[in-house]
C-alpha positions as CSV (number, residue, x, y, z in Angstrom):
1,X,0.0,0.0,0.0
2,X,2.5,2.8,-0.4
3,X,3.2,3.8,-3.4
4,X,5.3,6.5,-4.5
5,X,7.6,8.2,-6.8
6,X,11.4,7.0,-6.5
7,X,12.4,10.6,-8.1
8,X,12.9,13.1,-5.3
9,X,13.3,16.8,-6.3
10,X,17.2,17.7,-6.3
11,X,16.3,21.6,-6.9
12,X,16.1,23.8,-4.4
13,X,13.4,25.6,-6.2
14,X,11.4,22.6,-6.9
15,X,11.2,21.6,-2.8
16,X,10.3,24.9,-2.5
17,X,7.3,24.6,-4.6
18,X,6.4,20.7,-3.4
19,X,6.8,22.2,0.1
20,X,4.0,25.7,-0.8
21,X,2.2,22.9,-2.3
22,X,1.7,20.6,0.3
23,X,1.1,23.6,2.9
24,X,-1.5,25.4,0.4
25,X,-3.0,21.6,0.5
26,X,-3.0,21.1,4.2
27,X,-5.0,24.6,4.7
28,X,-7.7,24.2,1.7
29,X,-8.2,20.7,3.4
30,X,-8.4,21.6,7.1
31,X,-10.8,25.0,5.9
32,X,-12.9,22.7,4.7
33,X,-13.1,20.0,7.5
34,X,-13.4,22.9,10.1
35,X,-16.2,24.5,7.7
36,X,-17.9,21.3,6.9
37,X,-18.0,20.1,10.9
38,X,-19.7,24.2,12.1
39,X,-21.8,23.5,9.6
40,X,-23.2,19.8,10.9
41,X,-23.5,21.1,14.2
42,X,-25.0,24.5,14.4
43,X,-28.3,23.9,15.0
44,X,-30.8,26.4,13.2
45,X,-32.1,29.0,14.8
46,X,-36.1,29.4,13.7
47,X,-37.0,32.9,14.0
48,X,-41.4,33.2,15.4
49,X,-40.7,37.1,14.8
50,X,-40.9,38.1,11.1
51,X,-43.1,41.3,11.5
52,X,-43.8,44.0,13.5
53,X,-47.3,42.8,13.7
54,X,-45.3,39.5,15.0
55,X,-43.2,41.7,17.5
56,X,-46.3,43.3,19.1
57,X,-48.0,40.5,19.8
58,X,-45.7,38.4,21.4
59,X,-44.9,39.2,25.1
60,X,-41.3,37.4,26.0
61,X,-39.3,39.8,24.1
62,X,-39.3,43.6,25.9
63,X,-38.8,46.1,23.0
64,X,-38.6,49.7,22.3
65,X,-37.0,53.6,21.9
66,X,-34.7,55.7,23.5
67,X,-36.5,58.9,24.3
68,X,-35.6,61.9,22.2
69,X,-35.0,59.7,19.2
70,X,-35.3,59.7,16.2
71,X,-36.9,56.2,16.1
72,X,-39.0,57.3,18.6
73,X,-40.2,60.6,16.3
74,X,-41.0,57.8,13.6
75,X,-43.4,56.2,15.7
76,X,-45.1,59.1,17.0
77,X,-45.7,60.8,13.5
78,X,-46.5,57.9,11.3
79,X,-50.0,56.7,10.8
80,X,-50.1,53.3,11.7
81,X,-49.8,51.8,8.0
């Protein structure tokens, strides 16, 4: 089961690229292992708030304005639309 090449690279230049090569390699792989296992593991995250309609009618989550703001001015002013 192991194979291989009997030529070895004599240039310094060559082992210089073989060795970028196989460290380029090494981080693309492990990237991709570290990427692939967060992604198996996070669970998603279901949002039940995806309105302001939603957001006023729920009571766990406590929301709302600084005074003086300008967020606060929005609300006042608009027209309920």
């Amino acid at each position: 089961m192991q194979q291989g090449s009997d030529i070895n690279p004599r240039a310094i230049s060559t082992r210089i690229v073989g060795g970028i090569w196989w460290f380029f390699t090494l981080i693309i792989i492990s990237s991709y292992t570290a990427n692939l296992a967060a992604f198996l593991t996070v669970e998603r995250m279901v949002s039940p708030i995806e309105s302001a309609e939603d957001l006023a009618k729920q009571t766990e989550i406590e929301y709302g304005t600084r005074v003086s703001s300008a967020t606060m001015t929005f609300f006042k002013v608009s027209s309920g639309v």
